[in-house]
mmJSON file of the N, C-alpha and C atoms, coordinates in Angstrom:
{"data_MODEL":{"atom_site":{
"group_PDB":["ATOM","ATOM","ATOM","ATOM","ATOM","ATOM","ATOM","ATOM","ATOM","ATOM","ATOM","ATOM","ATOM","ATOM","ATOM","ATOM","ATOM","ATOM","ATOM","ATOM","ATOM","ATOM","ATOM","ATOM","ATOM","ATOM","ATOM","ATOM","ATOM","ATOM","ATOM","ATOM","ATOM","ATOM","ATOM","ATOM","ATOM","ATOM","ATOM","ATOM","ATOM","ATOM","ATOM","ATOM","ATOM","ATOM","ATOM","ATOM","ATOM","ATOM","ATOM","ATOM","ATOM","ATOM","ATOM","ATOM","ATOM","ATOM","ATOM","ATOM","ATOM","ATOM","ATOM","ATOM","ATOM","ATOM","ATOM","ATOM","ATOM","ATOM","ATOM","ATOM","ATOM","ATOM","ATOM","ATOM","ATOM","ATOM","ATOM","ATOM","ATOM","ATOM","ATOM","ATOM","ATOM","ATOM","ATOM","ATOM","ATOM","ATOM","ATOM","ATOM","ATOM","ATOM","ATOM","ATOM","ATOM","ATOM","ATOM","ATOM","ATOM","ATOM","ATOM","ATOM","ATOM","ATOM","ATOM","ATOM","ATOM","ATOM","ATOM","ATOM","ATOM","ATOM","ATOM","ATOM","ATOM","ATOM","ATOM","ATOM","ATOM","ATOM","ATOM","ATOM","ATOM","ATOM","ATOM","ATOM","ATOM","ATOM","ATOM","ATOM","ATOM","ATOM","ATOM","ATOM","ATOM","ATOM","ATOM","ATOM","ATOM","ATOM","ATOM","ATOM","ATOM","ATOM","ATOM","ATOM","ATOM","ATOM","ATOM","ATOM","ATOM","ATOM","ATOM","ATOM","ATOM","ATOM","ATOM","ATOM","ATOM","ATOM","ATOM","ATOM","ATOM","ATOM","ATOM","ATOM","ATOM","ATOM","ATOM","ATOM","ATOM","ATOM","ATOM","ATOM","ATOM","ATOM","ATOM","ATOM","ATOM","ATOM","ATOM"],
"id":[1,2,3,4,5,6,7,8,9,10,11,12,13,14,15,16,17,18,19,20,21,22,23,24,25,26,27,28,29,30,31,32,33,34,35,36,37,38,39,40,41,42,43,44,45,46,47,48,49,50,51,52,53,54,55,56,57,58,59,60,61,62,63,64,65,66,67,68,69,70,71,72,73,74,75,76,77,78,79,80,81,82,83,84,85,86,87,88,89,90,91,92,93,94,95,96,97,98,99,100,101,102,103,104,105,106,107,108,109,110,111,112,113,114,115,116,117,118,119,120,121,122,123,124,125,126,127,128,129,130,131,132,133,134,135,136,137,138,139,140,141,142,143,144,145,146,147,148,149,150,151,152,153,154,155,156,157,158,159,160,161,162,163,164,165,166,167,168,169,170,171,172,173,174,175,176,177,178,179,180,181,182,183],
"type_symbol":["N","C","C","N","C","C","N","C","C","N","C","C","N","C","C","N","C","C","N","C","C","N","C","C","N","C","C","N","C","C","N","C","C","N","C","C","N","C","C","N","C","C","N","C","C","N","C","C","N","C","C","N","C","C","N","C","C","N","C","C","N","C","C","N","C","C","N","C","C","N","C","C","N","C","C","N","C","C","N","C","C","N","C","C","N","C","C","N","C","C","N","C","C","N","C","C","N","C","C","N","C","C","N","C","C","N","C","C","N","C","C","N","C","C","N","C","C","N","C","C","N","C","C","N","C","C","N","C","C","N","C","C","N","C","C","N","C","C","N","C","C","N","C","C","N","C","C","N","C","C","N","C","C","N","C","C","N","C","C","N","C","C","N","C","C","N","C","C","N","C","C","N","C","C","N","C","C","N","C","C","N","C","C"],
"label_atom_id":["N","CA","C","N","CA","C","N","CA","C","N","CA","C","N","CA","C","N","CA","C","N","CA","C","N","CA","C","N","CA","C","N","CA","C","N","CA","C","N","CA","C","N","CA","C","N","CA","C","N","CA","C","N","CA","C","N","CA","C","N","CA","C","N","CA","C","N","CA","C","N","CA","C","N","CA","C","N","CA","C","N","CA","C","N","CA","C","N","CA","C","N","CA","C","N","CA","C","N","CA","C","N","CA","C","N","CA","C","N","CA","C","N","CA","C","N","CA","C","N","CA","C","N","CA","C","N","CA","C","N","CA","C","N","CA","C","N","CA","C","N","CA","C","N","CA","C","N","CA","C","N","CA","C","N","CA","C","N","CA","C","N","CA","C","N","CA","C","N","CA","C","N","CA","C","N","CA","C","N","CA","C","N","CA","C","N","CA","C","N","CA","C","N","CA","C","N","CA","C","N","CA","C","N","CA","C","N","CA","C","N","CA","C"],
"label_alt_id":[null,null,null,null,null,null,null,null,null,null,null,null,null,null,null,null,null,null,null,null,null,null,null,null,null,null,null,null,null,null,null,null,null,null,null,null,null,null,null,null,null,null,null,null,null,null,null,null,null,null,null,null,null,null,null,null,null,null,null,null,null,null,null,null,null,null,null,null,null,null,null,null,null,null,null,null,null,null,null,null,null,null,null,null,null,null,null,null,null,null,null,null,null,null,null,null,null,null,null,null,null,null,null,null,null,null,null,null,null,null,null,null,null,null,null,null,null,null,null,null,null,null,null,null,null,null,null,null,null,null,null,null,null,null,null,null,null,null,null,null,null,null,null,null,null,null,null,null,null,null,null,null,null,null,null,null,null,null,null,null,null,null,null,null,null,null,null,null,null,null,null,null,null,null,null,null,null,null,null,null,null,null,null],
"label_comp_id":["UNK","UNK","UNK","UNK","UNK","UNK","UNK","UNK","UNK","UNK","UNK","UNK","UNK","UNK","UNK","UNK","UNK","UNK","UNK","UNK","UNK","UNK","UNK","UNK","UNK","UNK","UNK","UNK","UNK","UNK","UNK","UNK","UNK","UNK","UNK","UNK","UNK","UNK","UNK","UNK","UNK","UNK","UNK","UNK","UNK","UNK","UNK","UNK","UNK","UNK","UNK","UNK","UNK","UNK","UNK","UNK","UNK","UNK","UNK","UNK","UNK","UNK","UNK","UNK","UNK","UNK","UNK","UNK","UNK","UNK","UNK","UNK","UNK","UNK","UNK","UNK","UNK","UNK","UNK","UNK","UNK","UNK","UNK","UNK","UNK","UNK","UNK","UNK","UNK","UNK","UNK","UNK","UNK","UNK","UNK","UNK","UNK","UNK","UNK","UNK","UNK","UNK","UNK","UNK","UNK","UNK","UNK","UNK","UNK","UNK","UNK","UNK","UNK","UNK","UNK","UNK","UNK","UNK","UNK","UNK","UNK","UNK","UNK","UNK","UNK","UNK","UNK","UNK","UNK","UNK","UNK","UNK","UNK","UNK","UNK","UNK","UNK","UNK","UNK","UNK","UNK","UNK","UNK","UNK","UNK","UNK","UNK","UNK","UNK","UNK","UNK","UNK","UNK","UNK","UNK","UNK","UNK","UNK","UNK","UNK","UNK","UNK","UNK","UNK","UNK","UNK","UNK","UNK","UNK","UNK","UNK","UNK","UNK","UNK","UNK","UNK","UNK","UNK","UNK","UNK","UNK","UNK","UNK"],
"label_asym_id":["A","A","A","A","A","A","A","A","A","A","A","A","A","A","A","A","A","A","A","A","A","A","A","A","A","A","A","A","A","A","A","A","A","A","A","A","A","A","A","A","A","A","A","A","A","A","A","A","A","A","A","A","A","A","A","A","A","A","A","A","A","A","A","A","A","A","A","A","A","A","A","A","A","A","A","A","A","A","A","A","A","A","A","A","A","A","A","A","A","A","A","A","A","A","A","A","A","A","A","A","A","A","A","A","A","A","A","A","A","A","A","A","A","A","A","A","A","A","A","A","A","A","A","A","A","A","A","A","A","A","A","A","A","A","A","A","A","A","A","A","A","A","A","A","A","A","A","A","A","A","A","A","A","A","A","A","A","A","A","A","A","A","A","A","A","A","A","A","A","A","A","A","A","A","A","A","A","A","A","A","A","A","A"],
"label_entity_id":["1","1","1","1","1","1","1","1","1","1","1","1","1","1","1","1","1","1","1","1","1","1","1","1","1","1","1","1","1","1","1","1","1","1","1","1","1","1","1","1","1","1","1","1","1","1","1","1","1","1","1","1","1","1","1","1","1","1","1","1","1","1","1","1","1","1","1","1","1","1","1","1","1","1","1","1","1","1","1","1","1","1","1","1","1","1","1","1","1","1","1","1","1","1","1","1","1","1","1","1","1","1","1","1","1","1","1","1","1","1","1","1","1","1","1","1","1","1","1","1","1","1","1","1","1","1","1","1","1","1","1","1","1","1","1","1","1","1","1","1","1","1","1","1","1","1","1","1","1","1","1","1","1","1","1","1","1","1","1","1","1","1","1","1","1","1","1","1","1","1","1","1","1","1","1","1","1","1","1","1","1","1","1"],
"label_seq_id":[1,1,1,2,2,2,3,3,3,4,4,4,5,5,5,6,6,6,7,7,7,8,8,8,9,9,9,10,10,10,11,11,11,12,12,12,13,13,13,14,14,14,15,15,15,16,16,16,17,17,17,18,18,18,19,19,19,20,20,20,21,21,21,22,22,22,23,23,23,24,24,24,25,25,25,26,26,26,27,27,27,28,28,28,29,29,29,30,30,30,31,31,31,32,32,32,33,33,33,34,34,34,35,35,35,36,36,36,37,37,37,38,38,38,39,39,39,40,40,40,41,41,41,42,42,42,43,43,43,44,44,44,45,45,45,46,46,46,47,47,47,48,48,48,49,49,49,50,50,50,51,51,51,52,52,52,53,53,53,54,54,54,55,55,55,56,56,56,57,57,57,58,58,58,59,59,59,60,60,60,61,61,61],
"pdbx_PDB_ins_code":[null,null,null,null,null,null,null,null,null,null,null,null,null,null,null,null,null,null,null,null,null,null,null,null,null,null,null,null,null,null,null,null,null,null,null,null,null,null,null,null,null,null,null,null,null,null,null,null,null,null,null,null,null,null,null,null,null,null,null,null,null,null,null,null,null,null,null,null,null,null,null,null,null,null,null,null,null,null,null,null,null,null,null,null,null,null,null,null,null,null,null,null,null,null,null,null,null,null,null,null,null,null,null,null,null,null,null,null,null,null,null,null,null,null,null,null,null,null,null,null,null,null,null,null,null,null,null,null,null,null,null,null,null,null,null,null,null,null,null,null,null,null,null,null,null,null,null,null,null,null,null,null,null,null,null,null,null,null,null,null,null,null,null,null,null,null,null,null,null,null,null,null,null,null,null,null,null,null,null,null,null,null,null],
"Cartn_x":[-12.153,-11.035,-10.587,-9.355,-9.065,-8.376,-9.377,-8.886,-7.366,-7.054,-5.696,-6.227,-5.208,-5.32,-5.034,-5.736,-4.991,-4.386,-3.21,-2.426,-2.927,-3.065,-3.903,-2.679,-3.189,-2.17,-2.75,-1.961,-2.824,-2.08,-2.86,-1.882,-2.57,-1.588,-2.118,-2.902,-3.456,-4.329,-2.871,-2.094,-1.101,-0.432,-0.285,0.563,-1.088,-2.17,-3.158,-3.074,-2.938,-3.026,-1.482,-0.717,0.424,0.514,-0.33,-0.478,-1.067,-2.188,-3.566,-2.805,-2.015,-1.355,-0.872,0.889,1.132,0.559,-0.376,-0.994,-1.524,-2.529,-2.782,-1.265,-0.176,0.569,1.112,1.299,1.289,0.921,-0.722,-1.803,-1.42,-1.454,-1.021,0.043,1.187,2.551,2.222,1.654,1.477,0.626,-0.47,-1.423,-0.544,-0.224,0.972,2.092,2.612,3.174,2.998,1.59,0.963,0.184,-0.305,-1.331,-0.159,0.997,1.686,2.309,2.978,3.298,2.272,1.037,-0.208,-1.131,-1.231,-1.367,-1.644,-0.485,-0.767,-1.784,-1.427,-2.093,-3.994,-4.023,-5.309,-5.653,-5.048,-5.559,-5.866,-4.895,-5.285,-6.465,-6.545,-7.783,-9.131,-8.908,-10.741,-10.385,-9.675,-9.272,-9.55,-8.714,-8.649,-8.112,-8.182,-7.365,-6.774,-5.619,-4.848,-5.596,-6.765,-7.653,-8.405,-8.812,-9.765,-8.461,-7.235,-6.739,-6.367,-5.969,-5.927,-6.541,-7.81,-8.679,-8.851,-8.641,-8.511,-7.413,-6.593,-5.129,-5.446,-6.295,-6.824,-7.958,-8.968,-9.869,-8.999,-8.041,-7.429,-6.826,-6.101,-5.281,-6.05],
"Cartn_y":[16.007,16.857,17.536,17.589,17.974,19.876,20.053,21.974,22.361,23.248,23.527,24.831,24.553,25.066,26.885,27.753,29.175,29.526,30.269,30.559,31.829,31.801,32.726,33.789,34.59,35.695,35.44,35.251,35.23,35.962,37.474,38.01,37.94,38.271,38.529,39.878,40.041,41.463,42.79,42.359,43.48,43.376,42.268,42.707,43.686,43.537,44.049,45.528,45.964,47.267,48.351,47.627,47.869,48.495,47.188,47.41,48.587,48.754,49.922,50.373,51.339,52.209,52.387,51.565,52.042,52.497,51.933,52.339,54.125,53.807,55.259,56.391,56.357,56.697,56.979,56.572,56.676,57.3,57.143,58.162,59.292,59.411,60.987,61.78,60.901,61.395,61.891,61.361,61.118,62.387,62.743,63.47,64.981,65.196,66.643,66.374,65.475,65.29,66.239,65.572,65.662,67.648,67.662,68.549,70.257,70.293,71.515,72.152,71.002,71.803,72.411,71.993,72.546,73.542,73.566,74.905,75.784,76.514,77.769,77.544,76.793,76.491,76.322,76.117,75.738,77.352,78.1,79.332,80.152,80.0,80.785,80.362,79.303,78.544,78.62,79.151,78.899,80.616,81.234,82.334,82.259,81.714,81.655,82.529,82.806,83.816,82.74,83.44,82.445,81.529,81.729,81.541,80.273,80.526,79.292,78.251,78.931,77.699,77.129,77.307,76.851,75.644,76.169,75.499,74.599,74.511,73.28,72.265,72.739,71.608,70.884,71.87,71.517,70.369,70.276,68.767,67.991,67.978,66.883,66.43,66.699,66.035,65.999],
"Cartn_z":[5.328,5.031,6.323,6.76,7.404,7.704,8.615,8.214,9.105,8.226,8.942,9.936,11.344,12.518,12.079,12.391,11.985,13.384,13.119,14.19,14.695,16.241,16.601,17.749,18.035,18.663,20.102,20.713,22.174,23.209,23.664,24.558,25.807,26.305,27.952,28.503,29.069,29.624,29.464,30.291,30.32,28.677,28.273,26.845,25.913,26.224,25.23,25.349,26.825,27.18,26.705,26.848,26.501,24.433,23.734,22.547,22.888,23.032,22.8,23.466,24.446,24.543,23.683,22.856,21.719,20.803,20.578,19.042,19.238,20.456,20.475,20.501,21.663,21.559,19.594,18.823,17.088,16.981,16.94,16.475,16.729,18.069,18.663,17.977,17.968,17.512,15.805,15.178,13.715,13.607,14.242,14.414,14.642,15.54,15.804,14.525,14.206,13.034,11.792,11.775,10.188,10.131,11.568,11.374,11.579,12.236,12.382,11.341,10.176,9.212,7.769,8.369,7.266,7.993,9.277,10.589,9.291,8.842,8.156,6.73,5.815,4.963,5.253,6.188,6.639,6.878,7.983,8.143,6.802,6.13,4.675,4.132,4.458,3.312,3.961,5.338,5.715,6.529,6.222,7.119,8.38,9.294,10.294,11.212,12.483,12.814,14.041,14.849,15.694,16.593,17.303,18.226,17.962,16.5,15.978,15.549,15.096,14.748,16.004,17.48,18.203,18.88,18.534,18.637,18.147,16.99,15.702,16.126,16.776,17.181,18.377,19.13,20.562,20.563,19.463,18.977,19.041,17.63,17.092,18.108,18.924,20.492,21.457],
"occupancy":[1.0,1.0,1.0,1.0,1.0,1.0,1.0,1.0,1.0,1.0,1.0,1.0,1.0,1.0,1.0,1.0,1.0,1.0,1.0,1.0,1.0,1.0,1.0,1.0,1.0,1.0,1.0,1.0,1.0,1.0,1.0,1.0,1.0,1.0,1.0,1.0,1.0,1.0,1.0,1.0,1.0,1.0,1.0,1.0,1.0,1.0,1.0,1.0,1.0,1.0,1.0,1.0,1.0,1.0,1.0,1.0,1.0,1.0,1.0,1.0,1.0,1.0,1.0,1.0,1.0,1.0,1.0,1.0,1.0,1.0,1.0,1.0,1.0,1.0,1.0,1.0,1.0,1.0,1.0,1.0,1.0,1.0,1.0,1.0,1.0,1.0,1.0,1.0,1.0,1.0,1.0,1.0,1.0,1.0,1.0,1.0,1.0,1.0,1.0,1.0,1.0,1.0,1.0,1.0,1.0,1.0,1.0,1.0,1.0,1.0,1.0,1.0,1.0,1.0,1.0,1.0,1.0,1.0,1.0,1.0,1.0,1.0,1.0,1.0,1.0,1.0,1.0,1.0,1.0,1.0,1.0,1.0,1.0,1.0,1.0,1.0,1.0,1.0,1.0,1.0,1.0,1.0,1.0,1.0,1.0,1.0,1.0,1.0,1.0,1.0,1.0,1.0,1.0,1.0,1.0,1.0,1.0,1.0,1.0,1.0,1.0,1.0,1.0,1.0,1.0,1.0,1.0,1.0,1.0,1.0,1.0,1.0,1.0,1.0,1.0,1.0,1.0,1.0,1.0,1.0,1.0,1.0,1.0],
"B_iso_or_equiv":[0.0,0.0,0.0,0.0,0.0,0.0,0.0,0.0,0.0,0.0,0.0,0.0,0.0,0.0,0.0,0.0,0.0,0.0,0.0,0.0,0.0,0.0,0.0,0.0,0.0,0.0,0.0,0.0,0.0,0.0,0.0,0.0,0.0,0.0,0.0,0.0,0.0,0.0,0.0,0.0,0.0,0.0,0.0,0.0,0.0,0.0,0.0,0.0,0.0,0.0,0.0,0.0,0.0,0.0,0.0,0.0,0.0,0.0,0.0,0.0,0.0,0.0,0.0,0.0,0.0,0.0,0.0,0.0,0.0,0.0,0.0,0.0,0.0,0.0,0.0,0.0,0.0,0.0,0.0,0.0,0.0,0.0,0.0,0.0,0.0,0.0,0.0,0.0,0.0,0.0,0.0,0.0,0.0,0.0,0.0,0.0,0.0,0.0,0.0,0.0,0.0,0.0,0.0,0.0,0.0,0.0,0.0,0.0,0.0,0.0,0.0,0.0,0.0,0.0,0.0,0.0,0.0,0.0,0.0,0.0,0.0,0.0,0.0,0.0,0.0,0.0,0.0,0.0,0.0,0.0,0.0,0.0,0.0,0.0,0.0,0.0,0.0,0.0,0.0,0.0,0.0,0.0,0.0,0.0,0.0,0.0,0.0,0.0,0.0,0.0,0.0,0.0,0.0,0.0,0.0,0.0,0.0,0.0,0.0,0.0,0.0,0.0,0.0,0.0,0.0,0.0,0.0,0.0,0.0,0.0,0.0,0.0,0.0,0.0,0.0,0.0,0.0,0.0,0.0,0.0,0.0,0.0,0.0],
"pdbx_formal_charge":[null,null,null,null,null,null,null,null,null,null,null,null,null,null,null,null,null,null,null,null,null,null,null,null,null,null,null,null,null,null,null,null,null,null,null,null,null,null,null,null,null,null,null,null,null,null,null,null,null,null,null,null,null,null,null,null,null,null,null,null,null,null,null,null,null,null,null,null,null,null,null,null,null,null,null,null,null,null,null,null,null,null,null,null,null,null,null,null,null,null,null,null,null,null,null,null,null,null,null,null,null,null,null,null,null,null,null,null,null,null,null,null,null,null,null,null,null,null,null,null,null,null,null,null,null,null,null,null,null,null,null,null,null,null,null,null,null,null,null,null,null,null,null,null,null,null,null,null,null,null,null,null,null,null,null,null,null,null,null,null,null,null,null,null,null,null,null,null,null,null,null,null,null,null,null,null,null,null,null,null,null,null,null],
"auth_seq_id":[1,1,1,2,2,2,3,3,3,4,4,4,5,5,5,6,6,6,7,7,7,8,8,8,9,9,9,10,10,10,11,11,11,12,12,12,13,13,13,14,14,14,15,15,15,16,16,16,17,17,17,18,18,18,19,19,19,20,20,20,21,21,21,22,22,22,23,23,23,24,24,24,25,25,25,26,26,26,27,27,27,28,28,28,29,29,29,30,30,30,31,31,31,32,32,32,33,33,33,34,34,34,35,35,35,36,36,36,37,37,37,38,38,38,39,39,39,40,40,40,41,41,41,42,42,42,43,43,43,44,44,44,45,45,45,46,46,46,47,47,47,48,48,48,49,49,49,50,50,50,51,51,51,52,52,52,53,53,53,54,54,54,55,55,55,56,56,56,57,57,57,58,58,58,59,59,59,60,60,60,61,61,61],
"auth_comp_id":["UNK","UNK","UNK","UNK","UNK","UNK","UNK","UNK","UNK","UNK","UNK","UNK","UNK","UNK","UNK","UNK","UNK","UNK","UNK","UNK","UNK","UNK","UNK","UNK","UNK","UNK","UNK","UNK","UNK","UNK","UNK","UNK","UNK","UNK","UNK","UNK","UNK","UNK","UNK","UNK","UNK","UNK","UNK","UNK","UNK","UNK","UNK","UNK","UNK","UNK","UNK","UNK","UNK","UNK","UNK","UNK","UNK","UNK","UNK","UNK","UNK","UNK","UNK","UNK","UNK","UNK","UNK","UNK","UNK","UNK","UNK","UNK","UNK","UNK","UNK","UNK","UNK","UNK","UNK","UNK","UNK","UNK","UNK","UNK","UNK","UNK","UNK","UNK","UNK","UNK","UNK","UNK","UNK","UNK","UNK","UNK","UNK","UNK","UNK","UNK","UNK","UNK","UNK","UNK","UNK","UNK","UNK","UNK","UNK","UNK","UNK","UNK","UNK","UNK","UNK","UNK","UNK","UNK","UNK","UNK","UNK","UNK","UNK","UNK","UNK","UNK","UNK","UNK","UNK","UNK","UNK","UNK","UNK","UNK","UNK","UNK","UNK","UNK","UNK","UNK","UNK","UNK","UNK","UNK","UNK","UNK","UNK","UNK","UNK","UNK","UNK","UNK","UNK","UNK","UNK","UNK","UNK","UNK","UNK","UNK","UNK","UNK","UNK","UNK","UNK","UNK","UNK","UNK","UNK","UNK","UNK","UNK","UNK","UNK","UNK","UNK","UNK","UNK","UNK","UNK","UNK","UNK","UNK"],
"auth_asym_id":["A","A","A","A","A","A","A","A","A","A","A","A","A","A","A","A","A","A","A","A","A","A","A","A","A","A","A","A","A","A","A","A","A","A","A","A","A","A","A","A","A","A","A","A","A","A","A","A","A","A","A","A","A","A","A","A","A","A","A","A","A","A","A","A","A","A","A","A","A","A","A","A","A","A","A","A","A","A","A","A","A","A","A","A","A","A","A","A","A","A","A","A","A","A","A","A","A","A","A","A","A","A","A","A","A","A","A","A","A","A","A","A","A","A","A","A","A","A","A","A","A","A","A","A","A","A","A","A","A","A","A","A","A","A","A","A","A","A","A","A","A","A","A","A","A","A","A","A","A","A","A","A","A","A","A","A","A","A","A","A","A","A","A","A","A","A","A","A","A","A","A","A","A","A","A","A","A","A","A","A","A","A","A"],
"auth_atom_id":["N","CA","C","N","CA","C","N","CA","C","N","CA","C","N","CA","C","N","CA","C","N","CA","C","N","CA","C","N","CA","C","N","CA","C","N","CA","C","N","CA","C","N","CA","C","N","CA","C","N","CA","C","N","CA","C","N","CA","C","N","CA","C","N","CA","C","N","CA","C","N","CA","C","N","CA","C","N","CA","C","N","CA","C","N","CA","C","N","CA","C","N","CA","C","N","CA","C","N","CA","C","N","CA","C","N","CA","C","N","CA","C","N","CA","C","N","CA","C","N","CA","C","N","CA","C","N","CA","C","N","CA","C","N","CA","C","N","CA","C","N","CA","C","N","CA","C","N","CA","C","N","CA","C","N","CA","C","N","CA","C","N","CA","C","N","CA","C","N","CA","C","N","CA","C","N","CA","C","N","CA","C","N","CA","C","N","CA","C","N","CA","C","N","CA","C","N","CA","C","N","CA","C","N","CA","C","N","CA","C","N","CA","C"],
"pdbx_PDB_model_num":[1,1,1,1,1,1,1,1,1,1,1,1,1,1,1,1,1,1,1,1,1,1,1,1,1,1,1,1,1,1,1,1,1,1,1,1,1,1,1,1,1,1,1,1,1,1,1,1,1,1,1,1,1,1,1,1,1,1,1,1,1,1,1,1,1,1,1,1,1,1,1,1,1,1,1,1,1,1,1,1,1,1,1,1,1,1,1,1,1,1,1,1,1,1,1,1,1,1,1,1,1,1,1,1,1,1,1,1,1,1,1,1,1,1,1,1,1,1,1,1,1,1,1,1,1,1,1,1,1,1,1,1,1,1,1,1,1,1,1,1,1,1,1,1,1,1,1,1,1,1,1,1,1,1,1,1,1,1,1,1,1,1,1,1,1,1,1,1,1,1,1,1,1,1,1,1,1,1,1,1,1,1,1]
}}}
């Protein structure tokens, strides 16, 4: 029986780095995205005061 060939992605060193830049670049963006408009919600919920939440934005990035 004959197997069918799977089509494979084949990049070059510079096109790989380029991806993994983008992608991280996303993450990042998605990340400040997601995490600034819940900032406050979070402080209420674990009582935070400005300092620690700072801190909390300052991990995530």
């Amino acid at each position: 029986m004959i197997q069918p060939k799977r089509a494979r992605l084949h990049l070059s060193l510079a096109q790989r780095i380029v991806l993994i830049n983008f992608l991280g670049w996303v993450f990042i963006y998605a990340d400040r995205t997601i995490l600034n408009p819940v900032m406050p919600e979070i402080q209420r919920s674990f009582g935070l005061n400005h300092a620690e939440l700072g801190l909390i934005s300052s991990v995530f990035f």
